[in-house]
Rosetta silent file (secondary structure, phi, psi, omega in degrees, C-alpha in Angstrom):
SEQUENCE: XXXXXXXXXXXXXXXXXXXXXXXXXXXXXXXXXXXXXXXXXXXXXXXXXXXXXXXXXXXXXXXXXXXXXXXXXXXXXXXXXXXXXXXXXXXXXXXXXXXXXXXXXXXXXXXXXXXXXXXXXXXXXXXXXXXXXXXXXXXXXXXXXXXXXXXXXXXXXXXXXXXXXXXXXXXXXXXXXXXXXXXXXXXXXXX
SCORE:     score description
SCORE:     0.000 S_00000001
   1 L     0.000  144.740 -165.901    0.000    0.000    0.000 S_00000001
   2 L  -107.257  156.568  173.088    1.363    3.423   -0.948 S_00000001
   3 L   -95.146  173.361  173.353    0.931    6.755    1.559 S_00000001
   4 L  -125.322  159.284 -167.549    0.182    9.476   -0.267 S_00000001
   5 L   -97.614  136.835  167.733    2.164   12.367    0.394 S_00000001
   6 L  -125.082  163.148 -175.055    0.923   15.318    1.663 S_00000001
   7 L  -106.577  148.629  177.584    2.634   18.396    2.085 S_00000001
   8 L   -80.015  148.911  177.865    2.692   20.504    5.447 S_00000001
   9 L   -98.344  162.371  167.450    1.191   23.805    5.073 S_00000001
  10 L  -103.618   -1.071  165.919    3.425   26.754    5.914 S_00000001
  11 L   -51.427   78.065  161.333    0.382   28.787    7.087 S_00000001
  12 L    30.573   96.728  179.968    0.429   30.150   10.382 S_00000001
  13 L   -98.981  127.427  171.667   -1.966   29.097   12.957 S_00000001
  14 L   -76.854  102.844  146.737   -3.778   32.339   14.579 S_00000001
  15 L  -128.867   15.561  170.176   -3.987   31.554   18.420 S_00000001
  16 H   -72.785  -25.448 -171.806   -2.917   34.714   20.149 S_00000001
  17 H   -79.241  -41.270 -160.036   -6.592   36.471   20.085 S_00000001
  18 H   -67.619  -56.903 -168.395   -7.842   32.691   21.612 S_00000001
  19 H   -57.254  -45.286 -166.708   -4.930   32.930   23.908 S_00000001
  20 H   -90.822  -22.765  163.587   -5.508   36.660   25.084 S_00000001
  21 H   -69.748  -26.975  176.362   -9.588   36.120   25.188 S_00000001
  22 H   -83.704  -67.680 -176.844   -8.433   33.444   28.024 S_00000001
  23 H   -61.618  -42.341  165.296   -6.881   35.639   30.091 S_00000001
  24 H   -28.645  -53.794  175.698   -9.093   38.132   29.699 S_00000001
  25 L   -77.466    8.213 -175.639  -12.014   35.695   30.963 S_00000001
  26 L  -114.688   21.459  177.014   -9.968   34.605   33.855 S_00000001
  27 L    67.797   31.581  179.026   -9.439   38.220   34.787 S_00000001
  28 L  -136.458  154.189 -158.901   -5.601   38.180   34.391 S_00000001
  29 L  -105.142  172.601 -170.405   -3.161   40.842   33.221 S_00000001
  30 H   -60.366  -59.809 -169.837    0.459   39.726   30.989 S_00000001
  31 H   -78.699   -5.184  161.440    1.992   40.213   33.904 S_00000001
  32 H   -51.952  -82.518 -174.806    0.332   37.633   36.300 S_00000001
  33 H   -59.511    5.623  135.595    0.773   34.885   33.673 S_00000001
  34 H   -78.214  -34.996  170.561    4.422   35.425   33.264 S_00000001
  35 H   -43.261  -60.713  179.087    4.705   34.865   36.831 S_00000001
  36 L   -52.020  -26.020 -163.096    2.835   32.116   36.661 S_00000001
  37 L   -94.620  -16.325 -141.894    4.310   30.629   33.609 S_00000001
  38 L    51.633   -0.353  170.000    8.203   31.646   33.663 S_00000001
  39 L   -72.636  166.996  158.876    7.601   33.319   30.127 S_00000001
  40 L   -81.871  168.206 -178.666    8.269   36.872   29.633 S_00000001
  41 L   -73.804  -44.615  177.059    5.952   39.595   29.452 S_00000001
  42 L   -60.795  -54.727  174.171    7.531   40.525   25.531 S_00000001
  43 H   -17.640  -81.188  178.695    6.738   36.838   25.124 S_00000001
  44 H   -81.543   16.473  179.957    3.706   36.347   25.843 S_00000001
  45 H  -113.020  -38.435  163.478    2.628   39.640   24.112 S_00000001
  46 H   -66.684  -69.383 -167.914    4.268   38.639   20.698 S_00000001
  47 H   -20.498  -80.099 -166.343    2.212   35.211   21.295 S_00000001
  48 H   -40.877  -34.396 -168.799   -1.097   36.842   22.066 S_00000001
  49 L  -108.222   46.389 -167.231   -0.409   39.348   18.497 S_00000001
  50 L    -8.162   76.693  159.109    0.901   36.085   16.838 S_00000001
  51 L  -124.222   16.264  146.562    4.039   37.307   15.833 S_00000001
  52 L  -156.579  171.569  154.777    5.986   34.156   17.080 S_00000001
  53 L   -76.275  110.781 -177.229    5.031   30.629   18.166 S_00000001
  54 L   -45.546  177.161  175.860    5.059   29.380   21.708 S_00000001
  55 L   -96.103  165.087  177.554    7.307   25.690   21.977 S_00000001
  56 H   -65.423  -54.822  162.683    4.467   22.802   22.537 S_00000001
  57 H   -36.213  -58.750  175.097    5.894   23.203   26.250 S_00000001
  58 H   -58.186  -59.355 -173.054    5.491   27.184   26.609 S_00000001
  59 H   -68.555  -20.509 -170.293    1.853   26.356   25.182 S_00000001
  60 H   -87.039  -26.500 -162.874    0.575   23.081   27.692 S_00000001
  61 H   -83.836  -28.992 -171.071    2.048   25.503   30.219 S_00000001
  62 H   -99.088  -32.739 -153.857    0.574   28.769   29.457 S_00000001
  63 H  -107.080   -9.320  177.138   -3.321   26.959   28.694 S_00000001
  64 H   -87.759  -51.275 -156.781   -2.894   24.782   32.494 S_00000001
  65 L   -85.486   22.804 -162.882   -2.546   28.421   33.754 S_00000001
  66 L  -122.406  -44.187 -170.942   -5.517   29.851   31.676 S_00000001
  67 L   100.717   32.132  179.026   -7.653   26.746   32.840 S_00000001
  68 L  -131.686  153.184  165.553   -7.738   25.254   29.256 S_00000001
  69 L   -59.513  134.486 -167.868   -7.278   22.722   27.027 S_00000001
  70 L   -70.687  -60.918  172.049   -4.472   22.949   24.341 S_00000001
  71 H   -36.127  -39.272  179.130   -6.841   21.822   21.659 S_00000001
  72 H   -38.221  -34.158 -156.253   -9.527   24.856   22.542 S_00000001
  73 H   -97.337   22.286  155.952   -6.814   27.189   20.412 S_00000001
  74 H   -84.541  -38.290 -151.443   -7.375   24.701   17.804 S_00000001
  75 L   -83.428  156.291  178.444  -10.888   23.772   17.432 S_00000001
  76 L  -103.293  153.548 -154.072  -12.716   25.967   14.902 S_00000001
  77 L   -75.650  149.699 -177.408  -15.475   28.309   16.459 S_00000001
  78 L  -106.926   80.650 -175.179  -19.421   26.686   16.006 S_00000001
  79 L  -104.946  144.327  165.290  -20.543   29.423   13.675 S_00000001
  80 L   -99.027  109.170  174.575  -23.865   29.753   11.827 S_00000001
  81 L  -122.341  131.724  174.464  -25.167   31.772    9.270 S_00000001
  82 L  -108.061  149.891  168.953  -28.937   32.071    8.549 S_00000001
  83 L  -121.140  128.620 -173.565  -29.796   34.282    5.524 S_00000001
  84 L   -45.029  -24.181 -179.935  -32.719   35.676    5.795 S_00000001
  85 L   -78.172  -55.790  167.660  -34.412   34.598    2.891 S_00000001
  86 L   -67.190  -26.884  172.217  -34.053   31.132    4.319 S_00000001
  87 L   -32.431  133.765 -155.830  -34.624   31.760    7.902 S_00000001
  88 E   -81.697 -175.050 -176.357  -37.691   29.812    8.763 S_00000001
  89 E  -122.456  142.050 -147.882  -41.070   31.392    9.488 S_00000001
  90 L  -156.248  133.427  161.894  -42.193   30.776   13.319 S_00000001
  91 L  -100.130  113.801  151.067  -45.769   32.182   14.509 S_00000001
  92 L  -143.070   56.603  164.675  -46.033   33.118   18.161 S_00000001
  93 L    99.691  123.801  156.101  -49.259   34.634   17.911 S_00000001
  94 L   112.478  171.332 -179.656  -51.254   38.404   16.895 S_00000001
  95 L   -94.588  160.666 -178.445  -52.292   39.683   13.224 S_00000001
  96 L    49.279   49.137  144.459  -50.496   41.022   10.751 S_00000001
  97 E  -134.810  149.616 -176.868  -47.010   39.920   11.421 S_00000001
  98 E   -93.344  138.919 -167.442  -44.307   37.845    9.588 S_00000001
  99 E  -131.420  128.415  145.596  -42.048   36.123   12.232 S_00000001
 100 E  -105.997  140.808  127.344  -38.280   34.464   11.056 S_00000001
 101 E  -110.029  152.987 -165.749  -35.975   33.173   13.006 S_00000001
 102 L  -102.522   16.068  148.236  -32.817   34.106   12.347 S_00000001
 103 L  -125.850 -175.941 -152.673  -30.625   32.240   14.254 S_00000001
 104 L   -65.835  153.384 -172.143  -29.762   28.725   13.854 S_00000001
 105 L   -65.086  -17.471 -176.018  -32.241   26.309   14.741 S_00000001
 106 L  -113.681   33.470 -168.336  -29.982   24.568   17.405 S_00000001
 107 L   -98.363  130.832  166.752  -28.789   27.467   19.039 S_00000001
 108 L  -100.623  -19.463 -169.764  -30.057   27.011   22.632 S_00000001
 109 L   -69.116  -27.870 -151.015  -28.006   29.971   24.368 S_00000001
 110 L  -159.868  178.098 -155.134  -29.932   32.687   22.982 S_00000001
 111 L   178.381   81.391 -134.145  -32.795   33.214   20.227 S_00000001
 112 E  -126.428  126.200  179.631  -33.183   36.205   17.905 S_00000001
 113 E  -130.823  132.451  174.542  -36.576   36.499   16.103 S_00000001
 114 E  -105.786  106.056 -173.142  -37.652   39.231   12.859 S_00000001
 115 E   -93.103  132.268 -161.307  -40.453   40.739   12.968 S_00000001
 116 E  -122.961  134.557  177.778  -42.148   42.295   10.207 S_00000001
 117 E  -143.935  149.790 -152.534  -45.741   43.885   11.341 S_00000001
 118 L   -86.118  170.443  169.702  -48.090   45.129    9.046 S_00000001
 119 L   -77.087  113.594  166.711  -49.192   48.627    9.669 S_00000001
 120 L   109.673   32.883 -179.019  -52.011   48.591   12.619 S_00000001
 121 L   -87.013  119.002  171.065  -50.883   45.070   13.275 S_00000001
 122 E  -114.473  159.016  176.571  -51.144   43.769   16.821 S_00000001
 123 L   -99.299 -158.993 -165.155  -50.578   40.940   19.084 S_00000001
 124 L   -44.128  168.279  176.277  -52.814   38.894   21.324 S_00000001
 125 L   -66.671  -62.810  159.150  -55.563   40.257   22.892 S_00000001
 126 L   -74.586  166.154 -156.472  -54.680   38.761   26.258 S_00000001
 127 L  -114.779  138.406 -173.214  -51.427   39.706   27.551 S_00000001
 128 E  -168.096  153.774 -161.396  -48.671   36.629   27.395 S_00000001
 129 L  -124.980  132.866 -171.090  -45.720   35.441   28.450 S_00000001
 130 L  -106.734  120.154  169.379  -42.730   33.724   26.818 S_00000001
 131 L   -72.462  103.219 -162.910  -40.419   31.207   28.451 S_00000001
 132 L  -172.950  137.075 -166.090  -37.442   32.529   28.694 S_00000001
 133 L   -61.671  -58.422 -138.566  -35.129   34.852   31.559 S_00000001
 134 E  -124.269  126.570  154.891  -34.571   37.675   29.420 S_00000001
 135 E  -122.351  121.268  161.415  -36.087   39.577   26.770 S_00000001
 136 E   -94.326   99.135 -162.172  -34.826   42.012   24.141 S_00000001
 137 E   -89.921  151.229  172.005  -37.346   44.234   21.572 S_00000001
 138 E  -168.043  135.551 -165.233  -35.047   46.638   19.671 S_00000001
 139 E  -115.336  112.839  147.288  -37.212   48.503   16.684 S_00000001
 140 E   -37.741  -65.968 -177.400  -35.375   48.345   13.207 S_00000001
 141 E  -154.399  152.510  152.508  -37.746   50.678   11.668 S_00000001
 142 L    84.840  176.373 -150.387  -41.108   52.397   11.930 S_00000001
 143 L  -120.627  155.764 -167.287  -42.940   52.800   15.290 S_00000001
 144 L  -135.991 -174.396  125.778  -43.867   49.984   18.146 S_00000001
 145 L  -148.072  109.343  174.497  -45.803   50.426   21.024 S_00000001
 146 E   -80.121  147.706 -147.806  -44.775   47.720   23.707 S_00000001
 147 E  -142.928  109.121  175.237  -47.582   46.602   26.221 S_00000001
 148 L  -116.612  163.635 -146.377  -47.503   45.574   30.149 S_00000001
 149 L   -86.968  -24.902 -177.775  -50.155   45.032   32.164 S_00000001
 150 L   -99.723  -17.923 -110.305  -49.591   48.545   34.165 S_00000001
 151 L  -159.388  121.683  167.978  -47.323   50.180   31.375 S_00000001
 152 E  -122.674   90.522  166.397  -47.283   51.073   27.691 S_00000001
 153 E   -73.659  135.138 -169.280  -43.959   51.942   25.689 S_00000001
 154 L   -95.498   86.463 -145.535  -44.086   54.195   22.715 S_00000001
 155 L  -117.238  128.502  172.582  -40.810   52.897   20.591 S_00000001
 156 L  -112.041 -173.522 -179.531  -39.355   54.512   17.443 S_00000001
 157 L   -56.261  136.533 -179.800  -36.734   53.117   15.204 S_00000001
 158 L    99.140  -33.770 -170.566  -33.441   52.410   17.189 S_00000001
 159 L   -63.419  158.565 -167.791  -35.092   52.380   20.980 S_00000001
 160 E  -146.782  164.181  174.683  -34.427   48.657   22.652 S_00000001
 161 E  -148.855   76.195 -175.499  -36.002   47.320   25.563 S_00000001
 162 E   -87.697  108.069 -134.683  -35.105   44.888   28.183 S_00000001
 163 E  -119.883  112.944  175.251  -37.493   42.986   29.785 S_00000001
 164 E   -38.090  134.585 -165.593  -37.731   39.962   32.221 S_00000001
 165 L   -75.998  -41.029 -170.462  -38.906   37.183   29.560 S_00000001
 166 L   -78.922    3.906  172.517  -41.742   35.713   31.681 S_00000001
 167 L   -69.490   89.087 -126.946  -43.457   39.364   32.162 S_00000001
 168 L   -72.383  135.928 -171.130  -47.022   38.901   30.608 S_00000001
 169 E  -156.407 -175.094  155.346  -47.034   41.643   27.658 S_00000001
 170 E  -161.575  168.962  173.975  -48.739   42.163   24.078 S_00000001
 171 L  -149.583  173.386  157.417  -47.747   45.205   21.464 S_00000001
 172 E  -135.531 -162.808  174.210  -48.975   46.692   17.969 S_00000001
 173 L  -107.812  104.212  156.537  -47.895   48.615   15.355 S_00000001
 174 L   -47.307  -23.739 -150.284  -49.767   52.377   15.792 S_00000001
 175 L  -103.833  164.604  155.832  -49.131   53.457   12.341 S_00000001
 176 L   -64.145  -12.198  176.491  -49.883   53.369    9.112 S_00000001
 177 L  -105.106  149.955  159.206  -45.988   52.081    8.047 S_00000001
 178 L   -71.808  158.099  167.865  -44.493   49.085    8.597 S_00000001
 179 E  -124.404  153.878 -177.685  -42.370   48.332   11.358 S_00000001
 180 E  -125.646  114.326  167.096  -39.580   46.008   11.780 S_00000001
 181 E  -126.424  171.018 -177.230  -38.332   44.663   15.061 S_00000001
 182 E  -140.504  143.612 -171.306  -36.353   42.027   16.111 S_00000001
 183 E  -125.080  153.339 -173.494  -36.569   40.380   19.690 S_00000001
 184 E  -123.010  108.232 -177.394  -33.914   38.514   21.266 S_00000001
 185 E  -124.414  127.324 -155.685  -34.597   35.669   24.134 S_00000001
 186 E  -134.171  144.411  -36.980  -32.440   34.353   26.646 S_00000001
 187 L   -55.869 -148.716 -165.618  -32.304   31.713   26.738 S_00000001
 188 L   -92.286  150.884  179.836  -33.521   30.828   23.267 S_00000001
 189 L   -46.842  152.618 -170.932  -37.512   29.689   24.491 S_00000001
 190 L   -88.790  153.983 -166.600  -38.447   26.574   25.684 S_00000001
 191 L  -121.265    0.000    0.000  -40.159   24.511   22.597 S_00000001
């Protein structure tokens, strides 16, 4: 049986931003981790702006003091892109709106939905509540009016709103234009 030959690439693997996002989340400055590590401060500052390579050593040594796995600066990031035109069409309820969502169907973390409401379009009747901690309306275009049981917000294009997700609510469109909003729910809703 023959190998086939492959050739090593000479392209650069970018892990200084991975490397420098890790300290960052553990709350530590260059100069902790060279104390910790025995690198230098110049060191580990070329590293982070990947203008040299740690040794395999310098790296299991600098990622035990990070709290990480050497493979994390490896692994490629679990990215998604929905395009809008495919983004799927989701009801949850009132007339005269188009609902996508726009992020990936398996994203559990978080939940971003685009709303397209007709002009005088409103949602239930009753006042409802979505499962989920957190909510975020932010108006794209065109006029809103968000709706709590004591409380009415008047929202033009740009205004956001953050709202405990389980707070019983309902909204329309006032206007005669469309409006476009897009709400964001954390986590993404229980199905």
């Amino acid at each position: 049986m023959k190998a086939l030959p492959v050739e090593p690439s000479s392209a650069a693997l970018a892990i200084g931003s991975r490397i420098r996002a890790a300290r960052h989340a553990q709350r530590l400055t260059i100069d902790q981790v060279a104390d910790s590590t025995g690198l230098t401060k110049g060191f580990l500052s070329r590293v982070e702006r990947d203008l040299t390579s740690p040794s395999v050593a310098s790296l299991v040594t600098l990622c035990q003091v990070l709290s990480m796995e050497v493979g994390e600066l490896f692994t490629a990031p679990d990215t998604h892109v929905v395009r809008l035109a495919e983004a799927p069409r989701i009801s949850l309820g009132g007339e005269g709106i188009v609902e996508q969502l726009v992020t990936a169907r398996s994203e559990r973390r978080l939940q971003v939905i685009r709303a397209v409401i007709a002009p005088h379009g409103e949602g239930e009747k009753e006042l409802y509540a979505v499962d989920c901690e957190v909510e975020v309306l932010h108006v794209l275009s065109g006029r809103f009016v968000l709706i709590f049981a004591n409380e009415r917000f008047d929202l033009d294009a740009g205004d956001t709103v953050t709202f405990p997700g389980r707070e019983p609510h309902s909204w329309l469109n006032p206007t005669g234009e469309e409006a476009v909003v897009t709400w964001t729910l954390v986590p993404a809703a229980s199905r």
